[in-house]
KEKE-3310 file (N, C-alpha, C; in steps of 0.2 Angstrom, whole numbers, plus 5000, padded with zeros to 4 digits):
npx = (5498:5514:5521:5537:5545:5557:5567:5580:5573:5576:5570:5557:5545:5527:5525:5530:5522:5508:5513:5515:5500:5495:5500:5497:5483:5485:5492:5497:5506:5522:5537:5548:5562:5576:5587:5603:5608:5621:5624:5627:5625:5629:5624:5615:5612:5606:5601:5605:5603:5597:5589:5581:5573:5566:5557:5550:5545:5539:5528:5520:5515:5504:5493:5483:5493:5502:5520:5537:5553:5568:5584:5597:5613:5621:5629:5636:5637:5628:5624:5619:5614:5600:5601:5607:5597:5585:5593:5591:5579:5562:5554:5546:5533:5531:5537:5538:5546:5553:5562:5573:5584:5583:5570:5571:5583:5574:5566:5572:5577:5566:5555:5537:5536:5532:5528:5525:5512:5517:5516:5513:5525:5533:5535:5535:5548:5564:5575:5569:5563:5575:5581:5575:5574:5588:5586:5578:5566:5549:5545:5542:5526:5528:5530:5524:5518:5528:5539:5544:5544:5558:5567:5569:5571:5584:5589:5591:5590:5600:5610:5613:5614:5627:5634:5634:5646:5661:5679:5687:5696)
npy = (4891:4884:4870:4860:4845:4832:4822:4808:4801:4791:4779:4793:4786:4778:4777:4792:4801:4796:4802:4815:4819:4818:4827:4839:4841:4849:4858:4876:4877:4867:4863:4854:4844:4840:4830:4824:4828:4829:4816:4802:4791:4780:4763:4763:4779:4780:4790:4806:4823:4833:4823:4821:4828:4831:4820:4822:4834:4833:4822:4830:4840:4839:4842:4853:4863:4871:4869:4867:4862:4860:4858:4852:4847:4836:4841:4837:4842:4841:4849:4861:4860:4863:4877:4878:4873:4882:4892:4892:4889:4895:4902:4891:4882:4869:4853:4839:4821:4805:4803:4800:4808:4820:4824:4825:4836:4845:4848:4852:4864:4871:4872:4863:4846:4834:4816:4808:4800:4783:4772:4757:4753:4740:4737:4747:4758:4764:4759:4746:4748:4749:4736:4727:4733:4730:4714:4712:4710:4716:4733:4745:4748:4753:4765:4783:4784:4795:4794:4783:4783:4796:4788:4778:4787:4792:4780:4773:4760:4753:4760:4757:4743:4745:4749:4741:4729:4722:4730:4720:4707)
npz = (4718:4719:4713:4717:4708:4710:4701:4694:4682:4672:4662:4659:4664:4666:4677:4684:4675:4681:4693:4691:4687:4696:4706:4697:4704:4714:4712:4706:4695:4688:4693:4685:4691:4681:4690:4693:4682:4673:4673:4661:4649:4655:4663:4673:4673:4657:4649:4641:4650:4639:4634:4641:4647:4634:4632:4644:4642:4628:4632:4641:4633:4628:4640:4648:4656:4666:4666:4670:4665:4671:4671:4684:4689:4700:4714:4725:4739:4748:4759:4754:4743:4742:4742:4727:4719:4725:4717:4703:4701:4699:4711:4721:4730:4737:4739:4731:4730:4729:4735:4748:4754:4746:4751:4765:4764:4759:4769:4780:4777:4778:4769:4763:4760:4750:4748:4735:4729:4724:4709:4706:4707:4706:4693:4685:4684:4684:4683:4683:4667:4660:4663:4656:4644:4640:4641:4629:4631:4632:4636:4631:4634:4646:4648:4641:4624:4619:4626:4621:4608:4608:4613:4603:4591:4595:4597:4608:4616:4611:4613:4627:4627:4623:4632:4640:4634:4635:4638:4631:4624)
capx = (5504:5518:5528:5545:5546:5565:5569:5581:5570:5580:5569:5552:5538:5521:5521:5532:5516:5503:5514:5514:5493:5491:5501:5493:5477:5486:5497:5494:5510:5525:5542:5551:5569:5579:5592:5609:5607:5628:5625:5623:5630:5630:5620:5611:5609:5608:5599:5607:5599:5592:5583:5575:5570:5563:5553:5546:5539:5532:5523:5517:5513:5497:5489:5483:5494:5512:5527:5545:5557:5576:5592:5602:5617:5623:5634:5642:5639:5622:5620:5621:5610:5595:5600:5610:5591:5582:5596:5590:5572:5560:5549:5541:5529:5528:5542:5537:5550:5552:5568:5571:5588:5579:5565:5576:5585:5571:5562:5578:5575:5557:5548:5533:5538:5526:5530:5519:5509:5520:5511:5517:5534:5540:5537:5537:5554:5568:5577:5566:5562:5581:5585:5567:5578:5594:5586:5575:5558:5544:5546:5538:5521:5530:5535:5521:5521:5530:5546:5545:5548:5561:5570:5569:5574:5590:5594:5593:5592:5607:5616:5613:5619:5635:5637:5639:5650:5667:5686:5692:5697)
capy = (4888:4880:4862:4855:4838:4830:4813:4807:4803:4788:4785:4797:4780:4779:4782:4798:4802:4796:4806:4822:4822:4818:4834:4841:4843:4849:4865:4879:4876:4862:4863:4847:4847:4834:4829:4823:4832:4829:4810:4800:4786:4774:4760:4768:4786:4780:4796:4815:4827:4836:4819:4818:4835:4829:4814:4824:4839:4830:4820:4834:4846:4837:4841:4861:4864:4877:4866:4869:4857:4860:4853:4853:4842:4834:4847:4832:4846:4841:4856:4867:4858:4865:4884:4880:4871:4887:4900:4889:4888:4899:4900:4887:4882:4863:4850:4832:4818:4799:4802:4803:4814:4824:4827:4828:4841:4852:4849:4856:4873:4870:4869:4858:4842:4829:4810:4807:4791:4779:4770:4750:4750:4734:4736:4757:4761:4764:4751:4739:4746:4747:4730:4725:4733:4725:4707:4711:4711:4721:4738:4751:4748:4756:4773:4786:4782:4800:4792:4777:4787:4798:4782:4775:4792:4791:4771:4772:4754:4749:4763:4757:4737:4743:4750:4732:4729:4723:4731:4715:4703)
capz = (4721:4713:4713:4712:4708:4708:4699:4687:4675:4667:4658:4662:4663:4667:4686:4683:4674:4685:4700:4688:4685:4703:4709:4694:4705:4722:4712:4700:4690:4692:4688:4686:4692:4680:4693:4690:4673:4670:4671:4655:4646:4660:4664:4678:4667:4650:4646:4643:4653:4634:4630:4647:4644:4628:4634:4649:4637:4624:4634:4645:4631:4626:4644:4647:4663:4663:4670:4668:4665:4672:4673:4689:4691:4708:4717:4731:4744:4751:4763:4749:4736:4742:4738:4722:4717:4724:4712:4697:4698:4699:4718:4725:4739:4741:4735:4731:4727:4731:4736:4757:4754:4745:4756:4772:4762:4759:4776:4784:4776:4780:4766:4763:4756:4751:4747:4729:4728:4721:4705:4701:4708:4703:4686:4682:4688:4679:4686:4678:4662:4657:4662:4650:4637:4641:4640:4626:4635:4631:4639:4628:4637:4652:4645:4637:4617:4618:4626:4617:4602:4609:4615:4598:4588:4600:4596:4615:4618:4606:4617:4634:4626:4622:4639:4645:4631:4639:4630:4633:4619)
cpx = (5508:5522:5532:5541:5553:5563:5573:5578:5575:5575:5563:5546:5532:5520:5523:5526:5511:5505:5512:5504:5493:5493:5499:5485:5479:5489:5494:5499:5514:5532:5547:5558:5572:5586:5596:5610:5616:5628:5621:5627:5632:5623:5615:5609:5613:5608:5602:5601:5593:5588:5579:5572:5564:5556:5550:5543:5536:5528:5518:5514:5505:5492:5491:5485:5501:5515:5532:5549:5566:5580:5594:5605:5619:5629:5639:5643:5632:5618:5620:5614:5606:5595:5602:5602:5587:5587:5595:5584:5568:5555:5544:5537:5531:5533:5538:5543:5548:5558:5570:5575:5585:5575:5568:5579:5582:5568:5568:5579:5567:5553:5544:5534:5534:5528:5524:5518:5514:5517:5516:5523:5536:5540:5537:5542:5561:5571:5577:5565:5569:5582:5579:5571:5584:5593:5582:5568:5553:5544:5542:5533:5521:5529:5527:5523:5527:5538:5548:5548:5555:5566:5572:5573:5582:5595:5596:5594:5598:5611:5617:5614:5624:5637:5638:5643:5657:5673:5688:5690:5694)
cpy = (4884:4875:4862:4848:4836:4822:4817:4807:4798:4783:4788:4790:4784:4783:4787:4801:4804:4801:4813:4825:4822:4826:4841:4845:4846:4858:4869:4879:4871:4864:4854:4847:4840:4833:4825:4823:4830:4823:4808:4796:4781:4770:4762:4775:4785:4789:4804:4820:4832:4830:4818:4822:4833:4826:4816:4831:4837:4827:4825:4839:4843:4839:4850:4864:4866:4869:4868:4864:4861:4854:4855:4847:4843:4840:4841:4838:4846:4847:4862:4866:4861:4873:4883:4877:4876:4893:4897:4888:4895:4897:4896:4885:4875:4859:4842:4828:4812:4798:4803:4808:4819:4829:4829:4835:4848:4853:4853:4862:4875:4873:4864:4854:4837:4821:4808:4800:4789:4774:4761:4750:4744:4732:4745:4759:4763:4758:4746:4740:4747:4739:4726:4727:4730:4717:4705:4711:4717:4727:4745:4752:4752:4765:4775:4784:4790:4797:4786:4779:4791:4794:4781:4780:4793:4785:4770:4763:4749:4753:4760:4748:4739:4745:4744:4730:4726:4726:4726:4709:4695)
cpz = (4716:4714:4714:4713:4706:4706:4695:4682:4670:4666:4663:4658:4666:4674:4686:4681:4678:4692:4697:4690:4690:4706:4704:4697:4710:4719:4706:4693:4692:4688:4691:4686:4687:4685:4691:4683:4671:4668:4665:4654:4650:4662:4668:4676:4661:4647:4646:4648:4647:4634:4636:4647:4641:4630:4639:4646:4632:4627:4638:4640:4628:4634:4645:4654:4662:4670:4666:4669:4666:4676:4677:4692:4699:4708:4723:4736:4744:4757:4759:4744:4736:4739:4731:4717:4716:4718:4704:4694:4699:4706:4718:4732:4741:4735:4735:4728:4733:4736:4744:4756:4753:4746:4764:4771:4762:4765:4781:4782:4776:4775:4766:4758:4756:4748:4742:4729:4723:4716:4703:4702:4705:4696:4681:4688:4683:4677:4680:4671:4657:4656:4657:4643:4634:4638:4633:4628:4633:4639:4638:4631:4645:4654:4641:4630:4616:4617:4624:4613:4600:4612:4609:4591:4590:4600:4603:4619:4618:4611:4624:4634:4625:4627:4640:4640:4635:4632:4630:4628:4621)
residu = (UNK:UNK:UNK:UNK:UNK:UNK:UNK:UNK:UNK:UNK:UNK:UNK:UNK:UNK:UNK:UNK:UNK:UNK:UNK:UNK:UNK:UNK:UNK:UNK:UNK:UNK:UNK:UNK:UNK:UNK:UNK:UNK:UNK:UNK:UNK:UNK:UNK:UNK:UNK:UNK:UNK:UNK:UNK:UNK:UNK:UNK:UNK:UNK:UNK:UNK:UNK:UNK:UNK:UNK:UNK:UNK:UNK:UNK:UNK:UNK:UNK:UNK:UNK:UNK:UNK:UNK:UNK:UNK:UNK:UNK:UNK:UNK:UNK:UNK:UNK:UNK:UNK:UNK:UNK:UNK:UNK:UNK:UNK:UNK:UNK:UNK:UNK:UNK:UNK:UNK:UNK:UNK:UNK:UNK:UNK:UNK:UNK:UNK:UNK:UNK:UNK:UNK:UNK:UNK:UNK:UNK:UNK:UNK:UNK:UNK:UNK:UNK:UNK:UNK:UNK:UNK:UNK:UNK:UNK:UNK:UNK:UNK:UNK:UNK:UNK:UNK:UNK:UNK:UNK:UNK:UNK:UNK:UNK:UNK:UNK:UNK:UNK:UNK:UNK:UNK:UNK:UNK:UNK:UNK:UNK:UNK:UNK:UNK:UNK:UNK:UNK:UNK:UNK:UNK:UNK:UNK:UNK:UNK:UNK:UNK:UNK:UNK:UNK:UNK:UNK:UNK:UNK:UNK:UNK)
# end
């Protein structure tokens, strides 16, 4: 049997992890959808869709289990999304994400959509561990050491303060 799982992925933390290994024991393969693959460079998606890539295949490539990692950007045409998803991946049986749209979306072509335990919300989120980079707070502990490193190779921090930067003199 084989997974989707959709998220951003800005960045890819612990619980994204802890959701993977858990559907890890439910499927035979996984493929990982990075959604809104076009955004980048904004405080909300610091990350490119390649570096999310990056930081969700090192980390995963230490563990003996096939996934696929793809990119597919918002279409803004929600009764569609679902086929231009299915003409970009490969067949699946069972969708997980946190996301309701998401799930509404696939349950409306009736597949089986499953809601993945959520691990430490108020502190593995994205959310949170941007704005920990933002105020200078420890944040690395959030994130595999994989994406630590692919953060730090990238000067991802420095990039995501000059977002708040104002032009204004």
């Amino acid at each position: 049997m084989r997974g989707l799982l959709v998220g951003r992925f800005q960045p890819f933390h612990n619980g994204h992890l802890n959701v993977v290994l858990s559907i890890m024991k439910e499927v035979d393969e996984l493929i990982i959808v990075v959604g809104s693959a076009e955004k980048s460079h904004s405080l909300d998606n610091p990350f490119t869709a390649g570096e999310r890539i990056l930081m969700i295949s090192k980390t995963l490539r230490k563990y003996n289990f096939p996934f696929y990692v793809i990119p597919i950007k918002d279409i803004e045409f929600n009764s569609l999304w679902v086929s231009y998803v299915e003409s970009l991946t490969p067949k699946f049986d069972v969708v997980y994400s946190g996301n309701p749209l998401v799930r509404v979306l696939f349950k409306e072509r009736n597949y089986k959509v499953k809601r993945p335990q959520m691990f430490n919300r108020k502190e593995l989120s994205g959310e949170e561990i941007r704005r920990r980079m933002l105020s200078g707070e420890p944040w690395e502990n959030l994130v595999p050491k994989e994406v630590a490193e692919v953060i730090e190779e990238i000067d991802g921090v420095n990039r995501l303060r000059s977002l708040l930067e104002s032009d204004k003199l």
